[in-house]
NUDRENLO-377444 format. One line per field, with one value per atom (N, C-alpha, C): residue number from 1; residue in one letter; atom name; z, y, x. Coordinates in Angstrom, 2 decimals. Layout:
k: NUM	...
r: A	...
a: CA	...
w: Z	...
v: Y	...
u: X	...
! end
This chain:
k: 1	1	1	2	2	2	3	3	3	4	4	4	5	5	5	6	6	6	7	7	7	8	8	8	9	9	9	10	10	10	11	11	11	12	12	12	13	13	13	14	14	14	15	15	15	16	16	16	17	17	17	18	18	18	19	19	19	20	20	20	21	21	21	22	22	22	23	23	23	24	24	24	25	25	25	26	26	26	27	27	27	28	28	28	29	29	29	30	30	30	31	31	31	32	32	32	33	33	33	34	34	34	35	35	35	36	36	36	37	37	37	38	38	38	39	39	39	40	40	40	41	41	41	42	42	42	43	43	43	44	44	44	45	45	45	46	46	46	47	47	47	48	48	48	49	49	49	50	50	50	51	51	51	52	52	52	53	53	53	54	54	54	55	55	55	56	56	56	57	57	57	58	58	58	59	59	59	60	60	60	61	61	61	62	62	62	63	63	63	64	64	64	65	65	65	66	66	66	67	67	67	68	68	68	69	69	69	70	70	70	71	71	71	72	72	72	73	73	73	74	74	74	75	75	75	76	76	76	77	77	77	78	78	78	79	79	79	80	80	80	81	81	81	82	82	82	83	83	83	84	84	84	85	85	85	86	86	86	87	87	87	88	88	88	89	89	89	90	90	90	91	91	91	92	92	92	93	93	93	94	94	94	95	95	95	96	96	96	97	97	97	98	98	98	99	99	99	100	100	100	101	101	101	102	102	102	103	103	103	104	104	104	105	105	105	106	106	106	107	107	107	108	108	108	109	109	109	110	110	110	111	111	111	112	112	112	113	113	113	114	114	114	115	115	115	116	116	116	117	117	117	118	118	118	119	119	119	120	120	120	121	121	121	122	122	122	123	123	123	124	124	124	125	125	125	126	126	126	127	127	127	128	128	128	129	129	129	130	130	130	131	131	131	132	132	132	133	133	133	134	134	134	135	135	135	136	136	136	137	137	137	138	138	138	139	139	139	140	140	140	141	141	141	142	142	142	143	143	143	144	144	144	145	145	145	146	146	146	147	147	147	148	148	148	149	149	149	150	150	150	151	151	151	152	152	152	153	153	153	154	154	154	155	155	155	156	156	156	157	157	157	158	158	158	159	159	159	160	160	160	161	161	161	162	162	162	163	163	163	164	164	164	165	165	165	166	166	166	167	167	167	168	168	168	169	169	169	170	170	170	171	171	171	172	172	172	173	173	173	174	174	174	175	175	175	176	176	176	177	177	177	178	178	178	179	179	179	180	180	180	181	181	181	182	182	182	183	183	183	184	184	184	185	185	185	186	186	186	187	187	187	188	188	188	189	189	189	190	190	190	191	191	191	192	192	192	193	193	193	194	194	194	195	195	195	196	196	196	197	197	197	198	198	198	199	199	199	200	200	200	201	201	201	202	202	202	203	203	203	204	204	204	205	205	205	206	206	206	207	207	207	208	208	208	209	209	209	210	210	210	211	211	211	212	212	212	213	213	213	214	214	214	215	215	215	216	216	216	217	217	217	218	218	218	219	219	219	220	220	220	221	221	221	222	222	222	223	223	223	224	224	224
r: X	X	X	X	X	X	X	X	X	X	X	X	X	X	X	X	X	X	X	X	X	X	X	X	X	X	X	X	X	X	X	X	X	X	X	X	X	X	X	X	X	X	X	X	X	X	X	X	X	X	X	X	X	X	X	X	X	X	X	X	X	X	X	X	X	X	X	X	X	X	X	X	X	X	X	X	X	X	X	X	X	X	X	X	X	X	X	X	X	X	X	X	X	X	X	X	X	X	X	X	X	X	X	X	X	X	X	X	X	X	X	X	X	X	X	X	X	X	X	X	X	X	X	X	X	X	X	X	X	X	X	X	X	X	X	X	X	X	X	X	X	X	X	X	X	X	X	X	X	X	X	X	X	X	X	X	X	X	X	X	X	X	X	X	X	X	X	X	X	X	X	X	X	X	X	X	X	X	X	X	X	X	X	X	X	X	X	X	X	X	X	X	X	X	X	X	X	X	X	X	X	X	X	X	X	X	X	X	X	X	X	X	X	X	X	X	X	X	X	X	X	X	X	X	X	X	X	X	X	X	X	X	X	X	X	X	X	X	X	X	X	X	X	X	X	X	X	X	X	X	X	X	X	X	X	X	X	X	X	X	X	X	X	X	X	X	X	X	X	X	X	X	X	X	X	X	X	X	X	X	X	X	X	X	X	X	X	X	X	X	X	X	X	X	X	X	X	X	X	X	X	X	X	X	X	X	X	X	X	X	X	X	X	X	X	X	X	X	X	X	X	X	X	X	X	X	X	X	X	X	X	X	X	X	X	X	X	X	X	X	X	X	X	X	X	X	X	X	X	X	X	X	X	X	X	X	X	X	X	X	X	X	X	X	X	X	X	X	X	X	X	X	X	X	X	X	X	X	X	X	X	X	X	X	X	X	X	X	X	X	X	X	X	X	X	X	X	X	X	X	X	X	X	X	X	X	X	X	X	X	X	X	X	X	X	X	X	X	X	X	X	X	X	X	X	X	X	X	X	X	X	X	X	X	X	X	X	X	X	X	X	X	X	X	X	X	X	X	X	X	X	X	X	X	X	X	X	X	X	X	X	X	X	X	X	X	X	X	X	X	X	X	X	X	X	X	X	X	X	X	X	X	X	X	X	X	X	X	X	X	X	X	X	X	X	X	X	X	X	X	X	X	X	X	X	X	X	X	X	X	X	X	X	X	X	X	X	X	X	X	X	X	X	X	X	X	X	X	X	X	X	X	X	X	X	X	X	X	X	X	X	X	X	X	X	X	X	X	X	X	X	X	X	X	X	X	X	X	X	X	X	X	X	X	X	X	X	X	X	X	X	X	X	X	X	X	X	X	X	X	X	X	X	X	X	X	X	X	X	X	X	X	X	X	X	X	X	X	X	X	X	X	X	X	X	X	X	X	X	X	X	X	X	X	X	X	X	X	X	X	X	X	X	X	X	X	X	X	X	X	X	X	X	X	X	X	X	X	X	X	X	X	X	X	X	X	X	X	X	X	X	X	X	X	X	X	X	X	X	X	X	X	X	X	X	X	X	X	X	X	X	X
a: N	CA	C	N	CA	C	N	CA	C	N	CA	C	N	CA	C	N	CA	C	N	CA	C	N	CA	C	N	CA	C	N	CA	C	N	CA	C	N	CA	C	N	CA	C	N	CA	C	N	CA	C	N	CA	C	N	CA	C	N	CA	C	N	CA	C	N	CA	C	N	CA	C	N	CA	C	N	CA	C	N	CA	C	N	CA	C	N	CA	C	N	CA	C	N	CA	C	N	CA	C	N	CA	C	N	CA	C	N	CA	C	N	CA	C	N	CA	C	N	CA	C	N	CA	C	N	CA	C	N	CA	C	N	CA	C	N	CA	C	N	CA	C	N	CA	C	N	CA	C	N	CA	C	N	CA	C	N	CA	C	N	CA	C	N	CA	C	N	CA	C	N	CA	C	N	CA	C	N	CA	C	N	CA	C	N	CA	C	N	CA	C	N	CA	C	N	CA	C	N	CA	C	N	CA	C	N	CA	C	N	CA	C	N	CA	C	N	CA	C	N	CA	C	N	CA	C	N	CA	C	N	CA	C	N	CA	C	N	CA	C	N	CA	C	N	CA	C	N	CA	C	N	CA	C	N	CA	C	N	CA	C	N	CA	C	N	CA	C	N	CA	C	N	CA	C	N	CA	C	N	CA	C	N	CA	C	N	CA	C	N	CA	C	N	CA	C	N	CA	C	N	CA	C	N	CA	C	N	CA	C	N	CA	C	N	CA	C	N	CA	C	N	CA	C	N	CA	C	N	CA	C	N	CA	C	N	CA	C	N	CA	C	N	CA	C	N	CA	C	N	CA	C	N	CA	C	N	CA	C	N	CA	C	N	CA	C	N	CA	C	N	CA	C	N	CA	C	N	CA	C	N	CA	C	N	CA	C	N	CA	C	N	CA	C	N	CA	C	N	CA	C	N	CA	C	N	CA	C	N	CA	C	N	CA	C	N	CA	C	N	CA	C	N	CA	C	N	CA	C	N	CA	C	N	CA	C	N	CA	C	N	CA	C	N	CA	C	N	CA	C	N	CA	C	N	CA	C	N	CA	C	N	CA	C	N	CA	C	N	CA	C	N	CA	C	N	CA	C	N	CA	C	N	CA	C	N	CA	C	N	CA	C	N	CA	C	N	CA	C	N	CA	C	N	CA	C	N	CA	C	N	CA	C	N	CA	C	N	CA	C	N	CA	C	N	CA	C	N	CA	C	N	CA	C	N	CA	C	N	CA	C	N	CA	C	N	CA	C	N	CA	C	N	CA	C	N	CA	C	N	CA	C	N	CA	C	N	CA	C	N	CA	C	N	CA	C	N	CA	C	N	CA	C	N	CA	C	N	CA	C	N	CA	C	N	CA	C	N	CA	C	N	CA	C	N	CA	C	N	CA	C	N	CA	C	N	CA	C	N	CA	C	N	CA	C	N	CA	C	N	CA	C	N	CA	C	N	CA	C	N	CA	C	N	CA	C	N	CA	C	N	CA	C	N	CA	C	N	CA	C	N	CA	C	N	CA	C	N	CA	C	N	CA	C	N	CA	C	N	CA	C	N	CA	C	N	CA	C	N	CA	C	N	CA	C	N	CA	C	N	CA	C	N	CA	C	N	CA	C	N	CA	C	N	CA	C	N	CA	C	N	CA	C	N	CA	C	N	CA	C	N	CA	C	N	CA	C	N	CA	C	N	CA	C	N	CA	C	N	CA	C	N	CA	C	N	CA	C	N	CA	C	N	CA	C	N	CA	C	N	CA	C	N	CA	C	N	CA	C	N	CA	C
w: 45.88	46.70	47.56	47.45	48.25	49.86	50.81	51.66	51.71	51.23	51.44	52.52	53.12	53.82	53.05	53.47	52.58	54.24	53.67	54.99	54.59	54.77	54.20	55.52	55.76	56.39	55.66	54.31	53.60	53.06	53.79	53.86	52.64	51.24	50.37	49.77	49.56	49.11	49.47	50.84	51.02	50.48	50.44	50.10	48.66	47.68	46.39	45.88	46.67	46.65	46.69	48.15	48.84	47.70	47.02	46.05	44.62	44.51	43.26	43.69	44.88	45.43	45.44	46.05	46.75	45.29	44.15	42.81	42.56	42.91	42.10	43.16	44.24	44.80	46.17	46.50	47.77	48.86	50.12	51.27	51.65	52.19	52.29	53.69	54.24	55.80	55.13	56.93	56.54	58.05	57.62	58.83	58.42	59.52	59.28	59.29	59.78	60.41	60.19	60.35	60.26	61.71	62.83	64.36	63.73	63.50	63.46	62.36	61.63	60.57	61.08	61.50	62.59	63.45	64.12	64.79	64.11	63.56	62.49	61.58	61.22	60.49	61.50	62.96	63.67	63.79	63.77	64.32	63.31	62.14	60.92	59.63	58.88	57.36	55.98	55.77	54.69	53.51	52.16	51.40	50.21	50.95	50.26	51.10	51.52	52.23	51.24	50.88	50.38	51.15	51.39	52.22	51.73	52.26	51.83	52.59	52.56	52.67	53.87	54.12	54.49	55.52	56.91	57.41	58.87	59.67	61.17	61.75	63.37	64.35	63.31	62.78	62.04	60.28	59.74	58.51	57.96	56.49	55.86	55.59	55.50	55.66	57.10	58.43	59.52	59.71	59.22	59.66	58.50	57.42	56.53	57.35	57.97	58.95	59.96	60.63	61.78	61.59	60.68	59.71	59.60	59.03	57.61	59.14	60.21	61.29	61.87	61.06	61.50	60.62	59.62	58.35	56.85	56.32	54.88	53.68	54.12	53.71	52.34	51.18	49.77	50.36	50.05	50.19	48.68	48.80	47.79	48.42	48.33	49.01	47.70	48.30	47.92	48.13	47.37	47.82	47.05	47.60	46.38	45.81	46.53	45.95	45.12	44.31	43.51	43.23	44.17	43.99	43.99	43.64	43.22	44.63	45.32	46.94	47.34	47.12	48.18	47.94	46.27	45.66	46.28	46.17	46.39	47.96	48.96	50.19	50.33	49.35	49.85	49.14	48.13	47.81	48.18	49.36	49.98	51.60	51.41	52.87	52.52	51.19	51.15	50.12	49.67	49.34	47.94	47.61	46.35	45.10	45.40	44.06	45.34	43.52	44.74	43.80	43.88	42.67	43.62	42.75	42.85	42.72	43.81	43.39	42.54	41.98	41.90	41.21	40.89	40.71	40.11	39.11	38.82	39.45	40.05	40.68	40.01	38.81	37.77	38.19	38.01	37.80	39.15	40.46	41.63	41.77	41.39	41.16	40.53	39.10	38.66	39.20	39.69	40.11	41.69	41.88	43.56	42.93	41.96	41.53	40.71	40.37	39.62	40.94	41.78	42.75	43.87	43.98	44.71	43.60	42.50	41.67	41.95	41.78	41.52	43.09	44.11	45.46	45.93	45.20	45.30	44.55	43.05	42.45	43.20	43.65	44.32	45.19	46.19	47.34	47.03	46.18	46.02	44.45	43.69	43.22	43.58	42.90	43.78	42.59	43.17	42.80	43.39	43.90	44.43	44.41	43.15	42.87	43.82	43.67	44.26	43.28	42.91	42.26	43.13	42.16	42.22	41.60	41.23	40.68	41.64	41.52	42.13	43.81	44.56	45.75	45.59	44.63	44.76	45.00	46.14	45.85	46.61	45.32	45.37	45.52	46.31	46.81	46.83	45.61	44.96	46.17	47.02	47.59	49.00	49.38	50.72	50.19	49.26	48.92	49.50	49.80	50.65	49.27	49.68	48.96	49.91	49.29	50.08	49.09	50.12	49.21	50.13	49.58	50.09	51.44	51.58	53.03	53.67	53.20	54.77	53.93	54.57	54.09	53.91	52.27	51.78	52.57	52.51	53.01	51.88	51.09	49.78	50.30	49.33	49.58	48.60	48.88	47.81	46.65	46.23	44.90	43.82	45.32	44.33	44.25	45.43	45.09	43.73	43.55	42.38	40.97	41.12	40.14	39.82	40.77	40.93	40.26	41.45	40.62	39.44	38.88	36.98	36.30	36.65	35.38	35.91	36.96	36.88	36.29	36.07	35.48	34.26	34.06	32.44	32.41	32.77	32.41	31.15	30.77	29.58	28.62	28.62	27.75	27.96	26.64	26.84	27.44	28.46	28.61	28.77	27.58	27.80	28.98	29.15	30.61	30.70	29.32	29.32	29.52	29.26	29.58	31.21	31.83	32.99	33.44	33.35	34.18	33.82	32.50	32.35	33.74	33.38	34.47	35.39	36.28	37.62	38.74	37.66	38.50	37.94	37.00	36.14	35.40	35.05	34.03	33.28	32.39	31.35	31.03	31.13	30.73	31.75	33.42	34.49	34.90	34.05	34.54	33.45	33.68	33.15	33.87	32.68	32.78	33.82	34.64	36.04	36.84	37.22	37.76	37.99	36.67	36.72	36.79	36.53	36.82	38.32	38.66	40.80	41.27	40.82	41.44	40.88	39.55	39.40	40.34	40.51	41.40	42.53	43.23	44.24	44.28	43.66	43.43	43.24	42.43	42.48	43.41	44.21	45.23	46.85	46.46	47.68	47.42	46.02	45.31	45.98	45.84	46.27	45.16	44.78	43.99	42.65	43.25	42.30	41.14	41.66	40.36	39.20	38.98	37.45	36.79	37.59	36.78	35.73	36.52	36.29	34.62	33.95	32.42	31.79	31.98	31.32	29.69	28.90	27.51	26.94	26.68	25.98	25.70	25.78	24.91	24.86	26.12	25.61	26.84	27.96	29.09	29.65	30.15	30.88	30.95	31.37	31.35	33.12	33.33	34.00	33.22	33.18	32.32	32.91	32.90	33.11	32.27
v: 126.55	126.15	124.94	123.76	122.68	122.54	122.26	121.48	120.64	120.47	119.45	118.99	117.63	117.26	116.00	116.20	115.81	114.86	113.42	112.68	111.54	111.87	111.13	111.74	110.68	110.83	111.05	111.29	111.58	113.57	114.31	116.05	116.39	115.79	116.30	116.34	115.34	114.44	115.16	115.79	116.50	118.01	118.89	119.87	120.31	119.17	118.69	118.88	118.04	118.16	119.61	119.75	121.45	122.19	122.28	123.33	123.14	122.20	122.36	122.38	122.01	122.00	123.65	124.46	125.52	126.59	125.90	126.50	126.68	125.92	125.69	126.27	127.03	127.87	127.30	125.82	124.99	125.34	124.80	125.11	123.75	123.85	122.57	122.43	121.27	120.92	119.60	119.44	118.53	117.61	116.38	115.31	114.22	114.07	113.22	111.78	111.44	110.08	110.08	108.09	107.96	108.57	108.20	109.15	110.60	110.75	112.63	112.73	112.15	112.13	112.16	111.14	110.62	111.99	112.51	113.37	114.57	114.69	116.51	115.85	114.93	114.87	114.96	114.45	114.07	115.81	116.98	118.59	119.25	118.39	119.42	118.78	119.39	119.16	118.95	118.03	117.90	117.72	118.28	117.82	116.37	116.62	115.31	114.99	113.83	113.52	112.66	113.07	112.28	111.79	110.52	110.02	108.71	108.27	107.49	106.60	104.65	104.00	103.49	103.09	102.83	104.10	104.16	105.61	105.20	104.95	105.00	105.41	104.51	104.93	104.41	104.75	104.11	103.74	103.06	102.86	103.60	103.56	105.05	103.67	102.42	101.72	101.41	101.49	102.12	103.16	104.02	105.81	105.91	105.23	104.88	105.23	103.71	102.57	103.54	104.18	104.69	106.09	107.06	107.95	107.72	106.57	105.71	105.84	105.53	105.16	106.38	107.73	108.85	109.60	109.75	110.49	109.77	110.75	109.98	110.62	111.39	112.01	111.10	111.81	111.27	110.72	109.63	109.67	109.14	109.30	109.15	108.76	107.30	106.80	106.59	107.00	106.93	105.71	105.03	103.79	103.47	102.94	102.37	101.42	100.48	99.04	99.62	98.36	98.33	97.25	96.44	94.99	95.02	94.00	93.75	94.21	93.34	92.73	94.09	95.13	96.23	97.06	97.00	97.87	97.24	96.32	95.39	95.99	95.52	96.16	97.83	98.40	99.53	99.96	99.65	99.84	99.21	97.96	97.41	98.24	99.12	99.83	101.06	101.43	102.96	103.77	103.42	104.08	104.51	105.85	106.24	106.07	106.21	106.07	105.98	105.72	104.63	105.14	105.95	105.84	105.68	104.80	103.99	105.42	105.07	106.21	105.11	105.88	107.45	107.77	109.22	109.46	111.09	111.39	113.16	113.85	114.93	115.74	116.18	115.71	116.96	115.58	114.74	113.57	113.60	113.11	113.84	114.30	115.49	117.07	116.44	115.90	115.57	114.55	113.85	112.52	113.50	114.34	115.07	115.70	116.55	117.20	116.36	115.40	114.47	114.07	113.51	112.87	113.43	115.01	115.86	116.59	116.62	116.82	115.76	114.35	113.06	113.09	113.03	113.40	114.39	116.31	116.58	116.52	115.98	115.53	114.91	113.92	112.63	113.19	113.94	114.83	115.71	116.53	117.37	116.94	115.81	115.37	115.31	115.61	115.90	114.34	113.41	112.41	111.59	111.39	111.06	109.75	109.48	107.83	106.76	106.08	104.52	103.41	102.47	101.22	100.30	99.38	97.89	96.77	95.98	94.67	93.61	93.06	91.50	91.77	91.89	91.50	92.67	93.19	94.88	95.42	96.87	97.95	99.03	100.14	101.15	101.97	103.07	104.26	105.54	106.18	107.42	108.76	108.97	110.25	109.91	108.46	108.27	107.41	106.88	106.33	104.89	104.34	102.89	102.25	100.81	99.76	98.55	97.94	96.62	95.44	94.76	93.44	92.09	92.07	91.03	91.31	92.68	93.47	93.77	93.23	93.70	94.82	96.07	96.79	96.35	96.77	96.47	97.32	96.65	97.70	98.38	99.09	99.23	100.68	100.19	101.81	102.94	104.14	105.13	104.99	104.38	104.83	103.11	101.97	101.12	101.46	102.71	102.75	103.51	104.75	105.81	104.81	103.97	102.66	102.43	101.80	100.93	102.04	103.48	104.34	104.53	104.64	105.00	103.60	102.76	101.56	101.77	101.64	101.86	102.51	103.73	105.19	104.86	104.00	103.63	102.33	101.93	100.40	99.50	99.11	98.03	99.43	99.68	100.61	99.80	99.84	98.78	100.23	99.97	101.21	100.08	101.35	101.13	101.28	100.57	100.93	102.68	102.65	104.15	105.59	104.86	106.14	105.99	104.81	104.96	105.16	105.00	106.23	107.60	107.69	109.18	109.98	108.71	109.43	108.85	108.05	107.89	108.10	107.98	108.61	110.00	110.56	111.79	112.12	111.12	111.37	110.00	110.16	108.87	108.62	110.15	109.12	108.74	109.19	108.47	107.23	106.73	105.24	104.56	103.10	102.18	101.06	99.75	98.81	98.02	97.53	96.76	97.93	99.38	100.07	99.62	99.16	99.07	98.09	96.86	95.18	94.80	95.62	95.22	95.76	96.91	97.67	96.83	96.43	95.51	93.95	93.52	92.17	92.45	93.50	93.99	93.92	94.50	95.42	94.02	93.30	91.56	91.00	90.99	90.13	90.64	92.02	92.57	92.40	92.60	92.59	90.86	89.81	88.41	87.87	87.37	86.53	87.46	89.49	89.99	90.55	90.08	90.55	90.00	89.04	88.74	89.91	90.79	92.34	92.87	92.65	93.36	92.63	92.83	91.91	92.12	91.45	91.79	91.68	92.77	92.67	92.84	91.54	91.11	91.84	92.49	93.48	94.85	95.01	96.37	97.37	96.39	96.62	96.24	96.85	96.10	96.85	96.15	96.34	96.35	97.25	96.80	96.52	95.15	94.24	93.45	94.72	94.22	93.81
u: 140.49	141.64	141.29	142.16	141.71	142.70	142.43	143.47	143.86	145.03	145.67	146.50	146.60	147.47	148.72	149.98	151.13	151.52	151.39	152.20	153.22	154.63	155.57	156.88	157.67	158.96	160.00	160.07	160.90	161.23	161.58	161.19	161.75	162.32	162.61	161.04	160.41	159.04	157.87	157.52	156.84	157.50	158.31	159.35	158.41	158.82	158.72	156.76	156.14	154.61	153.97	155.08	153.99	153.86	155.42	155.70	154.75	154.42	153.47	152.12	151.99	150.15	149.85	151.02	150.79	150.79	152.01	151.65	150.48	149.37	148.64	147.01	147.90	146.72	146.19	146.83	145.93	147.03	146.13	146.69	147.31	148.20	149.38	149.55	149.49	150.07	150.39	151.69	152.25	152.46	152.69	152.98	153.98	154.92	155.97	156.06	154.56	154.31	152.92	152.22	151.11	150.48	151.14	150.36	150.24	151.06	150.95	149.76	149.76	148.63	147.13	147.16	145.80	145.30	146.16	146.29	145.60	146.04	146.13	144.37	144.35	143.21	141.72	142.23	141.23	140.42	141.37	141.39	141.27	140.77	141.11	140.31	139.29	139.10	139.78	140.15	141.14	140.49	140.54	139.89	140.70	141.57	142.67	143.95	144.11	144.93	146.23	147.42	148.43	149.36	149.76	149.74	151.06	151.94	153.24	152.59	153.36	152.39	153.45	155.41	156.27	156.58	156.25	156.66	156.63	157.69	157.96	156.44	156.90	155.84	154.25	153.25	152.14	152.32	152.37	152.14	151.29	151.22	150.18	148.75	149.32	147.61	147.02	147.16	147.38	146.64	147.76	146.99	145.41	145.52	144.06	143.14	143.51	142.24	141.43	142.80	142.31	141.69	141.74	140.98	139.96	139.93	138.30	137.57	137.98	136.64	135.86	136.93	136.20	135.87	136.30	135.98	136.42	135.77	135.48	136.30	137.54	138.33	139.20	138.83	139.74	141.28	142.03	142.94	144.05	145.39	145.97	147.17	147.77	148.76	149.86	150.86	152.34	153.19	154.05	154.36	155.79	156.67	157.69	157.88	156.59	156.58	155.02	155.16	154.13	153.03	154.02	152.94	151.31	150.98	149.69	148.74	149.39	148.78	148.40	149.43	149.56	148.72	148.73	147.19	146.18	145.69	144.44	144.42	144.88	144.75	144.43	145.39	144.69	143.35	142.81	141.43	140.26	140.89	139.80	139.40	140.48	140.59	140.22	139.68	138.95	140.16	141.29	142.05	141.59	141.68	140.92	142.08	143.50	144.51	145.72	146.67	147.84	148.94	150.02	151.01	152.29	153.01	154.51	155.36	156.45	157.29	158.59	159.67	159.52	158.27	157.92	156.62	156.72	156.24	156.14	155.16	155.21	155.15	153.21	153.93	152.54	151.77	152.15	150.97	150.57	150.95	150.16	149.20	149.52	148.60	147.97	147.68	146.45	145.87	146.08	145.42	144.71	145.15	144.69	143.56	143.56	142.65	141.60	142.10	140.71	139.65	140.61	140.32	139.15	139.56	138.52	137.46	137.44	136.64	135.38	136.38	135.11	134.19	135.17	134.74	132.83	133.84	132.81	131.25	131.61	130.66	129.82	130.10	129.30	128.16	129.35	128.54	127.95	127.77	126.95	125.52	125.82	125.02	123.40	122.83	121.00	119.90	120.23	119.52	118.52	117.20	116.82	116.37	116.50	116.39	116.42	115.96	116.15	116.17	116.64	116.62	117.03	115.80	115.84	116.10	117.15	117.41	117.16	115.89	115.88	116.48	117.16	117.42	118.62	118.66	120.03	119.36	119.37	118.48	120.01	119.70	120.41	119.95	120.46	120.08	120.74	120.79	121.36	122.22	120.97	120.62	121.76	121.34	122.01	123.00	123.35	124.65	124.88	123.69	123.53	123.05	123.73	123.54	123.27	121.81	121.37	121.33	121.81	121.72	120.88	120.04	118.61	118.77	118.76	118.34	118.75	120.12	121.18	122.20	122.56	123.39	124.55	125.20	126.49	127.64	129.02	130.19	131.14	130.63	131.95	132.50	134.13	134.53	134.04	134.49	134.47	134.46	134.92	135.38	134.42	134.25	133.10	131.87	131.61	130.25	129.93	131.36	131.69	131.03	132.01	131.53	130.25	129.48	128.49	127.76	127.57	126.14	126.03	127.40	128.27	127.56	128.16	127.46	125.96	125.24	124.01	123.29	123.47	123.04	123.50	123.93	124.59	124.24	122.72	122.76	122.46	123.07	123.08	123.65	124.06	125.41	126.49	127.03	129.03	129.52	130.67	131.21	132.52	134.10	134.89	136.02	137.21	137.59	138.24	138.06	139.10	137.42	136.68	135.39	135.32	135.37	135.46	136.75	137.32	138.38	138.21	137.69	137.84	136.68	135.18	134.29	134.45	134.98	134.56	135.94	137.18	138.36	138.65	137.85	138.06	139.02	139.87	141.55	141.69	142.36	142.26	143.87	144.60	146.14	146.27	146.98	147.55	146.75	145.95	144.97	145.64	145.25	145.54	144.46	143.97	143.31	143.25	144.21	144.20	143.66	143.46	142.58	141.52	140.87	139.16	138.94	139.57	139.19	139.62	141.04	140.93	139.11	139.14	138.19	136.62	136.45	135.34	135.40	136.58	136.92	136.06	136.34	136.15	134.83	134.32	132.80	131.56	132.43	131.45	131.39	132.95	132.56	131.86	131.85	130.88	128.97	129.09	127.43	127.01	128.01	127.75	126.61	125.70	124.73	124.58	124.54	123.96	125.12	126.84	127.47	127.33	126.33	125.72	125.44	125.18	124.77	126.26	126.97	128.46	128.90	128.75	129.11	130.60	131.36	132.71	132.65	132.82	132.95	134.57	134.66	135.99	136.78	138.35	138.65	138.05	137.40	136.33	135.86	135.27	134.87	134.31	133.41	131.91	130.70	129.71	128.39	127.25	126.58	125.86	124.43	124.41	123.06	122.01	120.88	119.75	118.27
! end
């Protein structure tokens, strides 16, 4: 059973969510606003926060921000626009998945449950490793990444990335194996998923995304 928190100003939308989260065995709270959100998360363990992005009083990238500075809580933002920009912002702000409404109910639910699956994997993973590329050094156990010494800032879901092609280095991996492993679902993904999120992931690495290898038509590589 997971907790969930449902934050949208729209009470059919949350109504709609509870009823299939709660189908499906999890505990459901709810908030009408990004304050109230902030609020309830600051007093409380969530293991997934869903979250609308357009909502009086704080915005849901807003109520993110002000979360991300205290916990490290999965999130899954709701939106009715779809633009490019809006994705890109929210995965540079920690956001783990993003779906456009309108939106099915089931797909949600799976993208919530992939989402805290990949989550607790991570965290409970027992790797003690360290690696080194040239001026990269990665660090399995504590989840830090340095780059020629000074600690990197990535979100969730690039570091999800980064350790995946690492642990898979110089293997082609297609974009559809990575979604299957590093967001854990392969139909509700699609290809601009994994190239925002590689954009991303290069331009935080700085000198060392030479590692990152785009294969044509296919995927990519971490090539060392």
């Amino acid at each position: 059973m997971y907790k969930i928190l449902i934050v949208d100003d729209e009470e059919h939308i949350r109504e709609v969510l509870k009823e299939y989260a709660e189908f499906e065995g999890h505990e459901v709270h709810e908030a009408c606003d990004g304050m109230q959100a902030v609020e309830m998360a600051k007093q409380t363990d969530y293991d997934i926060i869903v979250m609308d992005v357009m909502m009086p009083k704080l915005d849901g990238f807003s109520a993110c921000k002000e979360i991300r500075k205290l916990k490290n809580t999965p999130m899954l933002m709701l939106s009715a626009r779809g633009e490019e920009y809006d994705k890109l912002f929210g995965f540079e702000i920690g956001v783990d998945d993003y779906v456009v409404k309108p939106f099915s109910p089931k797909e949600v639910m799976a993208r919530v449950n992939a989402i805290i699956k990949r989550s607790a994997a991570g965290s409970t993973a027992e790797n003690a490793e360290a690696l080194r590329f040239e001026g990269l050094e990665i660090n399995f156990t504590s989840r830090d990444v340095y780059i020629d010494g000074e600690k990197a800032s990535l979100t969730p879901k690039e570091y999800d990335l980064l350790f995946y092609l690492v642990r898979n280095k110089n293997i082609a991996l297609t974009r559809n194996r990575l979604l299957e492993e590093v967001w854990g679902y392969d139909f509700f993904g699609d290809d601009r998923t994994i190239d925002t999120h590689i954009k991303m992931l290069r331009n935080n690495l700085g000198p060392y995304r030479k590692f990152i290898v785009t294969l044509r038509g296919m995927g990519y590589k971490f090539e060392v």
